[in-house]
Each structure stands twice: as structure tokens, then as C-alpha cells.
DSSP file (Angstrom, degrees, kcal/mol; ACC not computed):
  #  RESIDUE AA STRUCTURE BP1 BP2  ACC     N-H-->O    O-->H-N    N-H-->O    O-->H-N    TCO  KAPPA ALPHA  PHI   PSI    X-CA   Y-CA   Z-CA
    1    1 A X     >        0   0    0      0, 0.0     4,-1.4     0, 0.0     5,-0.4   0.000 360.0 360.0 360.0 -57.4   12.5   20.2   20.9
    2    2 A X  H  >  +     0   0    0      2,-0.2     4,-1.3     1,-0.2     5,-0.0   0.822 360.0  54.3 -57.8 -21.2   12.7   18.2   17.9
    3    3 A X  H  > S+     0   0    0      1,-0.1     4,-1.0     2,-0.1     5,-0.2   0.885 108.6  59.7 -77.7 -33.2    9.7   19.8   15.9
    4    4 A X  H  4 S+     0   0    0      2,-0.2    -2,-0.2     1,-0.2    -1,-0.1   0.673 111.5  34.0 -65.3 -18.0   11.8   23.1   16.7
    5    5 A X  H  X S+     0   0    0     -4,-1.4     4,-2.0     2,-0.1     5,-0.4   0.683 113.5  57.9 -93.3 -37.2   15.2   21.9   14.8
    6    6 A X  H  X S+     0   0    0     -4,-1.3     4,-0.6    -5,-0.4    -2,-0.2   0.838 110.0  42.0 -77.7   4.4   13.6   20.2   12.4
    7    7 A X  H  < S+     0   0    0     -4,-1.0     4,-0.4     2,-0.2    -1,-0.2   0.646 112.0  56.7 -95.5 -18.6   11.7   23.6   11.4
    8    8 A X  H  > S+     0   0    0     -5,-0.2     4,-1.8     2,-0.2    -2,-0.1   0.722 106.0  49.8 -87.5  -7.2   14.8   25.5   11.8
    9    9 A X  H  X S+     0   0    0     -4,-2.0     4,-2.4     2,-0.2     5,-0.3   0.793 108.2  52.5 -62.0 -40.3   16.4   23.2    9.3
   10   10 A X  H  X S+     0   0    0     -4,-0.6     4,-1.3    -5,-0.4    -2,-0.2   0.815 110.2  47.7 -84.4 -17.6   13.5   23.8    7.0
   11   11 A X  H >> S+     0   0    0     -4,-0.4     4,-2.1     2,-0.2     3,-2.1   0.944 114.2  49.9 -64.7 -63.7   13.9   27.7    7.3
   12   12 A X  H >X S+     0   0    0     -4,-1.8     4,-4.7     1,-0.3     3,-0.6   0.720 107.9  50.4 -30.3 -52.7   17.4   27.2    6.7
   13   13 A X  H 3X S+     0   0    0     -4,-2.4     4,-2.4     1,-0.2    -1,-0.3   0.725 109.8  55.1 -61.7 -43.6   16.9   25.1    3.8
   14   14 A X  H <X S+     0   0    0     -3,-2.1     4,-0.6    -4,-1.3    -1,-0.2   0.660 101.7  51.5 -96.3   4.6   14.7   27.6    2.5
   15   15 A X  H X< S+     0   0    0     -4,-2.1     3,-1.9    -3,-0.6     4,-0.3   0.932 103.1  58.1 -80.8 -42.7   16.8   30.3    2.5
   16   16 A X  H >X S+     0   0    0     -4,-4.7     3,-3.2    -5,-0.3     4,-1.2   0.993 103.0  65.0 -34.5 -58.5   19.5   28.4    0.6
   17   17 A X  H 3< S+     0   0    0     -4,-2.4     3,-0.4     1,-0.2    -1,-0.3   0.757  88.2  58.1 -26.9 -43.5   16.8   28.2   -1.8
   18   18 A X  T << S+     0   0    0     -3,-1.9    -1,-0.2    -4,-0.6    -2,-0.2   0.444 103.5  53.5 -89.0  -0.3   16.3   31.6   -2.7
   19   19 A X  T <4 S+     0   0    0     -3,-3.2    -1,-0.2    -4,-0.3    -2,-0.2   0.751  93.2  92.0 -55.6 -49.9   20.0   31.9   -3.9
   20   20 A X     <  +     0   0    0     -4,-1.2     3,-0.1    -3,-0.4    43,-0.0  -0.167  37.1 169.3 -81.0 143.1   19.7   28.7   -6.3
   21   21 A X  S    S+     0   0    0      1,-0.3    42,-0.9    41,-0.1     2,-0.2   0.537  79.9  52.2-124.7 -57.7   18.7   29.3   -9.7
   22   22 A X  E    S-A   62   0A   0     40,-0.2     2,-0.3    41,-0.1    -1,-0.3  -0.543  81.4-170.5 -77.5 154.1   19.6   25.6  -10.6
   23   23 A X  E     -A   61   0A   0     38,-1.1    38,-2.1    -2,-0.2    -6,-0.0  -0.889  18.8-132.5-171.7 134.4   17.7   22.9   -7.9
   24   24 A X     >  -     0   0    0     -2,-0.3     4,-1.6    36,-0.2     5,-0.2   0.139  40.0 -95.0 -92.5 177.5   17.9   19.5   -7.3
   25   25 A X  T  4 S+     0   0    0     34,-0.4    -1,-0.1     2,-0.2    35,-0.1   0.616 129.7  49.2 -75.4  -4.9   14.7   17.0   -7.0
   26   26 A X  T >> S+     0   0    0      2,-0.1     3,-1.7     3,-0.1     4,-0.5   0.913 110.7  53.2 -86.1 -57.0   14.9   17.6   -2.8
   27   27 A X  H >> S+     0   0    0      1,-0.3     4,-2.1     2,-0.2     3,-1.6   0.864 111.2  39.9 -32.0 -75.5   15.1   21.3   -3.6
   28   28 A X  H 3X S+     0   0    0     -4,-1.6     4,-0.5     1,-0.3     6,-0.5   0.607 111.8  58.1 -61.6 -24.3   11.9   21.5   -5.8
   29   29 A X  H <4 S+     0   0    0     -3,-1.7    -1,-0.3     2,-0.2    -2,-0.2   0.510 110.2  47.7 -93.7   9.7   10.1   19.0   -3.3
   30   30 A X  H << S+     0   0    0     -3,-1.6    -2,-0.3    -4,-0.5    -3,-0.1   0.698 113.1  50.5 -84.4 -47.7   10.9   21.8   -0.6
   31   31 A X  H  < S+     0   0    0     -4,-2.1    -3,-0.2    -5,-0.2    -2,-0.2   0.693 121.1  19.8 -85.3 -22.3    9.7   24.2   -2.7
   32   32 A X  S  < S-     0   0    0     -4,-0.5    -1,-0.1    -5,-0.3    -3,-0.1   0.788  92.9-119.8-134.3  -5.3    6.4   23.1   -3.8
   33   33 A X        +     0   0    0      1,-0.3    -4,-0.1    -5,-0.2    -3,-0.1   0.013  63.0 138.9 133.5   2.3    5.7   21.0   -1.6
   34   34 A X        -     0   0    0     -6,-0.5     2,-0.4     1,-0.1    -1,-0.3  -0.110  55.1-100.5 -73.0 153.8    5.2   17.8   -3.8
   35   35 A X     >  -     0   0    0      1,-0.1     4,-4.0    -3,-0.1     5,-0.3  -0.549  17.8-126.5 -63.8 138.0    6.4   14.4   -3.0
   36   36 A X  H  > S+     0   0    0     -2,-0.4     4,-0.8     2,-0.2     5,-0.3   0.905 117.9  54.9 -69.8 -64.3    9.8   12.7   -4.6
   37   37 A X  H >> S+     0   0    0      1,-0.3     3,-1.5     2,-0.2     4,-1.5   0.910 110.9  48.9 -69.0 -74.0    7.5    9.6   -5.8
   38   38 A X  H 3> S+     0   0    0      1,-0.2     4,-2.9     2,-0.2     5,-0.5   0.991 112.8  43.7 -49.9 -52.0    5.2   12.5   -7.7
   39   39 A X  H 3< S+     0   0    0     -4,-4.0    -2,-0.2     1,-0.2    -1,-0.2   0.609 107.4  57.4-106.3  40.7    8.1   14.4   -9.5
   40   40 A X  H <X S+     0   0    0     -3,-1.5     4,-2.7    -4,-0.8    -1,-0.2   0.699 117.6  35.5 -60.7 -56.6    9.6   11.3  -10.5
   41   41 A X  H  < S+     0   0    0     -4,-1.5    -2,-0.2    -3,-0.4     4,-0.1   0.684 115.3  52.2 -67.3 -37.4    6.3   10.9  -12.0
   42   42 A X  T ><>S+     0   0    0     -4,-2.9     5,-3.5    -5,-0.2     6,-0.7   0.869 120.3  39.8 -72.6 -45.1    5.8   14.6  -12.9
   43   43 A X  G >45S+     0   0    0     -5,-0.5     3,-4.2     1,-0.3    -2,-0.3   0.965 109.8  59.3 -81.6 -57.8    9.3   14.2  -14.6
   44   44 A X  G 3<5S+     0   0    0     -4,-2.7    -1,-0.3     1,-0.4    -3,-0.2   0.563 111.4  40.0 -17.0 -41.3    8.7   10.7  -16.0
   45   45 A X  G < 5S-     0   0    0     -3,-0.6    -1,-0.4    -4,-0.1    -2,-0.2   0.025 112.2-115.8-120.9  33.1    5.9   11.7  -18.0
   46   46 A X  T < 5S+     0   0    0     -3,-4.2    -3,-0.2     1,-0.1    -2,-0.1   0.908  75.3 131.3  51.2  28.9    7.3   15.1  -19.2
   47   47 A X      < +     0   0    0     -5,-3.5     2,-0.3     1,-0.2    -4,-0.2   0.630  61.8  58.9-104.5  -5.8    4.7   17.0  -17.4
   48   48 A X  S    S-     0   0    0     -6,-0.7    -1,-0.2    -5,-0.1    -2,-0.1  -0.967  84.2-118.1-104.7 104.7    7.6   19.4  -15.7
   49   49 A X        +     0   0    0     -2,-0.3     2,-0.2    -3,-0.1    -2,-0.1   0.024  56.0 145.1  -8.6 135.4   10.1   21.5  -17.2
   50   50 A X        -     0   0    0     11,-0.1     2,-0.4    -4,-0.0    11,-0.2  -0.859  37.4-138.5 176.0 168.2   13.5   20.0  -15.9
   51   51 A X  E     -B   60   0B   0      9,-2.2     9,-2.5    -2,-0.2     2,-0.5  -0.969  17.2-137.1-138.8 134.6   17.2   19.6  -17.5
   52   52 A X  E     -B   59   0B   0     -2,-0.4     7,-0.2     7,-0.3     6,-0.1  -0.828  24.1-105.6 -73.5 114.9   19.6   16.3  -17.2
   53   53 A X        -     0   0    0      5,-0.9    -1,-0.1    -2,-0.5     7,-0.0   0.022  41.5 -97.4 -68.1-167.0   23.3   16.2  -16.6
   54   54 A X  S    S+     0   0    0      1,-0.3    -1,-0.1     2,-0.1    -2,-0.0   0.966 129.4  46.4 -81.1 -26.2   25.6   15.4  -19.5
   55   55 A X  S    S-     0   0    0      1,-0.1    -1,-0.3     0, 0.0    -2,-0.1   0.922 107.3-124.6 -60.7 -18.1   25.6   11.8  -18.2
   56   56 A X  S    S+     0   0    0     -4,-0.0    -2,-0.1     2,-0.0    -1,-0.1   0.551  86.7 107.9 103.3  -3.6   21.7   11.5  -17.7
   57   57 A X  S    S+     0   0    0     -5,-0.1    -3,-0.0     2,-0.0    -5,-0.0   0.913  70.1  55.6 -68.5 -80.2   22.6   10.5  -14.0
   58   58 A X        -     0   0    0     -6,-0.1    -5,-0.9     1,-0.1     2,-0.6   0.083  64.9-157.6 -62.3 152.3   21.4   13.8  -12.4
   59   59 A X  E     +B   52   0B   0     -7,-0.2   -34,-0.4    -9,-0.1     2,-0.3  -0.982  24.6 165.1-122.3 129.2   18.0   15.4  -12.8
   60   60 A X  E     -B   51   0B   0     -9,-2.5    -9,-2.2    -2,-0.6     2,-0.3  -0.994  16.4-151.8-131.7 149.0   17.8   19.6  -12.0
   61   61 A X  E     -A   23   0A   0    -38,-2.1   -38,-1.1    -2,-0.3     2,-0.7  -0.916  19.4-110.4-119.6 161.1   15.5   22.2  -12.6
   62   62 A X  E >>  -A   22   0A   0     -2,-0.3     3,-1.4   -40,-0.2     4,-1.4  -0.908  22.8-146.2 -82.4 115.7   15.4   25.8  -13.2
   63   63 A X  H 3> S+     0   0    0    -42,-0.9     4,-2.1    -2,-0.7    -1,-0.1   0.415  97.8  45.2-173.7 -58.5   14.0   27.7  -10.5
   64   64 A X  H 3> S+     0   0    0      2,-0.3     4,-4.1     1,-0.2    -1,-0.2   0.745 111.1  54.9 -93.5 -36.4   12.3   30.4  -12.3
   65   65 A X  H <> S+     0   0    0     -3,-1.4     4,-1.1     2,-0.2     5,-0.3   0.931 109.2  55.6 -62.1 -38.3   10.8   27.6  -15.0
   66   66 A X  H >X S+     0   0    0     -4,-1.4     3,-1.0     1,-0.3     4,-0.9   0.927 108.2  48.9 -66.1 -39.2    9.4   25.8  -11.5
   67   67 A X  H >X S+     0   0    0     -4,-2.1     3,-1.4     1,-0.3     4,-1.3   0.977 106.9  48.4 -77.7 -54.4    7.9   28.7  -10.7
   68   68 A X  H 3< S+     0   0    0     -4,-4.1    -1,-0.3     1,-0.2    -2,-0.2   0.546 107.9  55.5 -43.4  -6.2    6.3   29.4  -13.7
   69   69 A X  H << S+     0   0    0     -4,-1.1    -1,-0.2    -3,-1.0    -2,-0.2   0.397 101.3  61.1-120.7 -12.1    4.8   26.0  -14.1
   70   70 A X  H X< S+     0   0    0     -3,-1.4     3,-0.6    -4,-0.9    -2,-0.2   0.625 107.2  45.0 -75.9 -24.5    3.2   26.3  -10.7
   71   71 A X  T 3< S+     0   0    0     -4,-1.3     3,-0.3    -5,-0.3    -2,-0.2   0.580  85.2  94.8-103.7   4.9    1.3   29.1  -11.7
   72   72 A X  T 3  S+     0   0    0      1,-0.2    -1,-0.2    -5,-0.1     2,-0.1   0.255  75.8  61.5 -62.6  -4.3    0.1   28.0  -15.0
   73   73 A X    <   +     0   0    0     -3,-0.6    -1,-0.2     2,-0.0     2,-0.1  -0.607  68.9 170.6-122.8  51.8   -3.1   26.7  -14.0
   74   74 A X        -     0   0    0     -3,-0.3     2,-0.3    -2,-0.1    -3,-0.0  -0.614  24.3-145.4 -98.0 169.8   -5.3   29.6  -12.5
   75   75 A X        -     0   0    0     -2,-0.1    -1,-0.1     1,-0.0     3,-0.0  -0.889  25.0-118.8-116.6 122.4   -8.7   29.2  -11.7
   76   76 A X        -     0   0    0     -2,-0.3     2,-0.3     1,-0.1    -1,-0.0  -0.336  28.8-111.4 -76.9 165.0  -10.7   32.3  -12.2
   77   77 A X     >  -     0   0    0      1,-0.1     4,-2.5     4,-0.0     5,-0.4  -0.617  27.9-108.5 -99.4 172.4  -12.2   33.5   -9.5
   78   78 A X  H  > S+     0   0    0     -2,-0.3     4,-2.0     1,-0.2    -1,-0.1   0.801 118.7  62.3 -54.7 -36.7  -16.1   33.3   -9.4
   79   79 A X  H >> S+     0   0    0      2,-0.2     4,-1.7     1,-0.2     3,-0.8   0.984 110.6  42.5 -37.3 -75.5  -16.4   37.2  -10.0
   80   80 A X  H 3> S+     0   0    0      1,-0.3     4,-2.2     2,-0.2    -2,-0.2   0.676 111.0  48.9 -50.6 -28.6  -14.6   36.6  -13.5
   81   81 A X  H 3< S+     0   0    0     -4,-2.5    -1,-0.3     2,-0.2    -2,-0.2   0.791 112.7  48.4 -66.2 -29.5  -16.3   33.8  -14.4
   82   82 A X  H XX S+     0   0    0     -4,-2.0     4,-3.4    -3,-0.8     3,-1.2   0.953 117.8  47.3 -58.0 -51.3  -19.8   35.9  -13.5
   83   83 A X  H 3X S+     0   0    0     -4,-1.7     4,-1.6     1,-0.3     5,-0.5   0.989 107.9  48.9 -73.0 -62.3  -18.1   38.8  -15.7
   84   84 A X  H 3< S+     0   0    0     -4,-2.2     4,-0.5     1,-0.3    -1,-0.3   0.586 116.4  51.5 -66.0   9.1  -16.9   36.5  -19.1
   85   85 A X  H <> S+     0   0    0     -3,-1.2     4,-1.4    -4,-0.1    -1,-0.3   0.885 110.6  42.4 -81.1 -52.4  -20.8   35.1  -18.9
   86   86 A X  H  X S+     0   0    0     -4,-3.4     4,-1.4     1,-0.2     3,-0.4   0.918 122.3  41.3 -60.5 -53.8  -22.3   38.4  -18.8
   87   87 A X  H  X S+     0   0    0     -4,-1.6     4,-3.0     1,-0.3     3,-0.2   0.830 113.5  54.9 -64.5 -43.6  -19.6   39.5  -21.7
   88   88 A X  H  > S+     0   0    0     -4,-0.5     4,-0.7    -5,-0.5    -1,-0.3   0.864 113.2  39.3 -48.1 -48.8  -20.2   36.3  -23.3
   89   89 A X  H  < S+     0   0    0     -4,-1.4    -2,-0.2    -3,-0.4    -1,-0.2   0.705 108.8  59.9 -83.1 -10.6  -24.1   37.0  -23.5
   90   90 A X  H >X S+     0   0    0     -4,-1.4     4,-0.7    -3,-0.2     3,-0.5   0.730 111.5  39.7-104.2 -28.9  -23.9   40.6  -24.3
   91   91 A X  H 3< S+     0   0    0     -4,-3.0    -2,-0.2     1,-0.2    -1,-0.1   0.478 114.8  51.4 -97.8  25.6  -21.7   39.7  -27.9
   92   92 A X  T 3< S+     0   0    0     -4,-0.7    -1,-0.2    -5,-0.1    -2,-0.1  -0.011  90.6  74.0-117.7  24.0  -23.6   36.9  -28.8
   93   93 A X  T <4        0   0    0     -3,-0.5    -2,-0.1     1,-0.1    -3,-0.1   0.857 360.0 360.0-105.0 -61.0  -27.1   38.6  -28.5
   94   94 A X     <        0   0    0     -4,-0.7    -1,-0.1     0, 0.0    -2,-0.1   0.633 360.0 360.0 -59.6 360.0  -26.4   40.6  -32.0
């Protein structure tokens, strides 16, 4: 009964989500699934997009940036890699 509230929290939680355009460091570890000790770390080294309040206390990010910065890294898939060898070998022959 208790894996069943705590998964109806986490729907809840992610519906809120999809309202927020600003989102707090529990927000963003809901949302991508990372641990608070990694984006401390992620944040720490400047390796995430993220904004400070005007004291410096708080840490938030933008939603849209988070998402974009998950998806910044593809990996082609083996087909495309097949294709930019063959493309590769067919302008470097001349």
C-alpha cells in the first residue's frame, strides 16, 4: 500500500511539473532522474544551465534550458554512423 501512495505522489509531483517553467533542485531531480549529490556537482562545476536568487541562497532552473541540456548529447545511431563512413569515403576518394 505504500509503494502505491508513494507512486501517486510521484504522478502528482509530476504533473505539477509540467506547469513550472522555473524548478527547484527536487524538481529537476524528479525530472531527470539525477541525484541531489550529482546536481550539486553538475551545478558546482558549471556543467548545467541554472540561475541564483538575488541573495545566492536559492538555486532554480529553467525548465525548457533542462531540457535542452538533456538532449545535447545524442549518439548516432549505428545506421548513421554506417551512412557518414560511406559519405566520408565517397568525398575523400577524389
Amino acid at each position: 500500500m505504500d509503494d502505491v501512495l508513494k507512486q501517486l505522489q510521484e504522478l502528482k509531483q509530476l504533473a505539477v511539473l509540467g506547469a513550472k517553467t522555473a524548478l527547484t533542485m527536487n524538481d529537476v531531480c524528479l525530472l531527470t532522474g539525477l541525484s541531489k549529490s550529482h546536481l550539486y556537482k553538475l551545478v558546482w562545476s558549471k556543467k548545467i544551465p541554472y540561475y541564483k536568487s538575488e541573495g545566492g541562497k536559492l538555486t532554480y532552473f529553467n525548465k525548457q534550458e533542462i531540457e535542452k541540456w538533456l538532449l545535447a548529447y545524442r549518439v548516432p545511431t549505428e545506421a548513421e554512423f554506417e551512412q557518414r563512413a560511406i559519405n566520408h569515403c565517397v568525398t575523400t576518394q577524389n
